[in-house]
N, C-alpha and C positions, 0 to 999 in steps of 0.2 A: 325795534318797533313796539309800541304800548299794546298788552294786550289788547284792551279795550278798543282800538283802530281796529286790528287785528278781526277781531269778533264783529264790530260794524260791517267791517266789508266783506267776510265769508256770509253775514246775514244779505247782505243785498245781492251778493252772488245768488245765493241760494234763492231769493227773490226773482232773478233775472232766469234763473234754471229754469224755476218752475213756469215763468211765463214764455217761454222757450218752450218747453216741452209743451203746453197749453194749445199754443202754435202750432208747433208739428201734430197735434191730434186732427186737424182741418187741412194739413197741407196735403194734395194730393198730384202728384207729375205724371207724365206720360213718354211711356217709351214703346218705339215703332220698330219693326223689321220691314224686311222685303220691301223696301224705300216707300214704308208706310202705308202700306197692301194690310197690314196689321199693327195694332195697337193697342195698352194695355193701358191703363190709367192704375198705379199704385197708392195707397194713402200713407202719411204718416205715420198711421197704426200699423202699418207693415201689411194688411192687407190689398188684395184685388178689389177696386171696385167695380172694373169694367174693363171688356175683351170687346172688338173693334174689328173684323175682318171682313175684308172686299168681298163681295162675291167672286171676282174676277179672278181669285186666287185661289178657289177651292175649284180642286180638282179633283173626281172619283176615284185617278187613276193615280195618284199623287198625293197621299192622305199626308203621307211621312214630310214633305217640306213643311204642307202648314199645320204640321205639329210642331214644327220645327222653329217658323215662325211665329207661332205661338209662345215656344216658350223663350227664344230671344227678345219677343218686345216684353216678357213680364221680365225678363232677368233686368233689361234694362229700364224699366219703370223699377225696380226695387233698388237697383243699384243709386237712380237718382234721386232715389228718396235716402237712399242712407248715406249719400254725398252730401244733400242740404242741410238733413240733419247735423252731420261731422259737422258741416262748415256754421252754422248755426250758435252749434253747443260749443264749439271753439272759440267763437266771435266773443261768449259772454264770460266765458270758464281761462281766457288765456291759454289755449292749450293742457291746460293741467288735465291729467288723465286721473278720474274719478270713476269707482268701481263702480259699476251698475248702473253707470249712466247709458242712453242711447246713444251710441256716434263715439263714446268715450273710450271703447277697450281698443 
């Protein structure tokens, strides 16, 4: 293969990365426990933007479940944020694992 192809298409990759990445700065999913008694909305940046619980779920007596539920719907709000991303940054990259990418190791 001609360099010069070669170098074309790693520049447009690397075009398509970064508007990829650009994307995930804005994406933001939601994951539920206790069949959605609680809810976490995670962003692209890897952070929490928002926790979601019922009243009908808190209980005096029972602090330990919806801690518990708490922290199932953020694990699963990160998890689907680090699923879109993978699926994402694969879609553009071919699979190729590149160091220090999000979704890449």
């Amino acid at each position: 293969m001609d360099m010069r192809v070669m170098m074309k298409q790693a520049q447009k990759m690397q075009l398509q990365v970064a508007k990829v990445q650009e994307e995930l700065k804005s994406l933001e999913l939601e994951g539920t426990a206790g069949g959605g008694m609680v809810s976490a909305v995670a962003t692209g940046e890897g952070g929490i933007k928002s926790i979601t619980i019922n009243p009908m779920v808190v209980d005096p007596d029972d602090v330990e479940l919806l801690q518990d539920m708490v922290v199932a719907a953020v694990n699963e709000a990160l998890r689907a944020i680090a699923e879109e991303s993978s699926a994402r940054m694969s879609a553009v990259t071919g699979n190729m694992k590149i160091p220090g990418m999000p979704g890449m190791m």
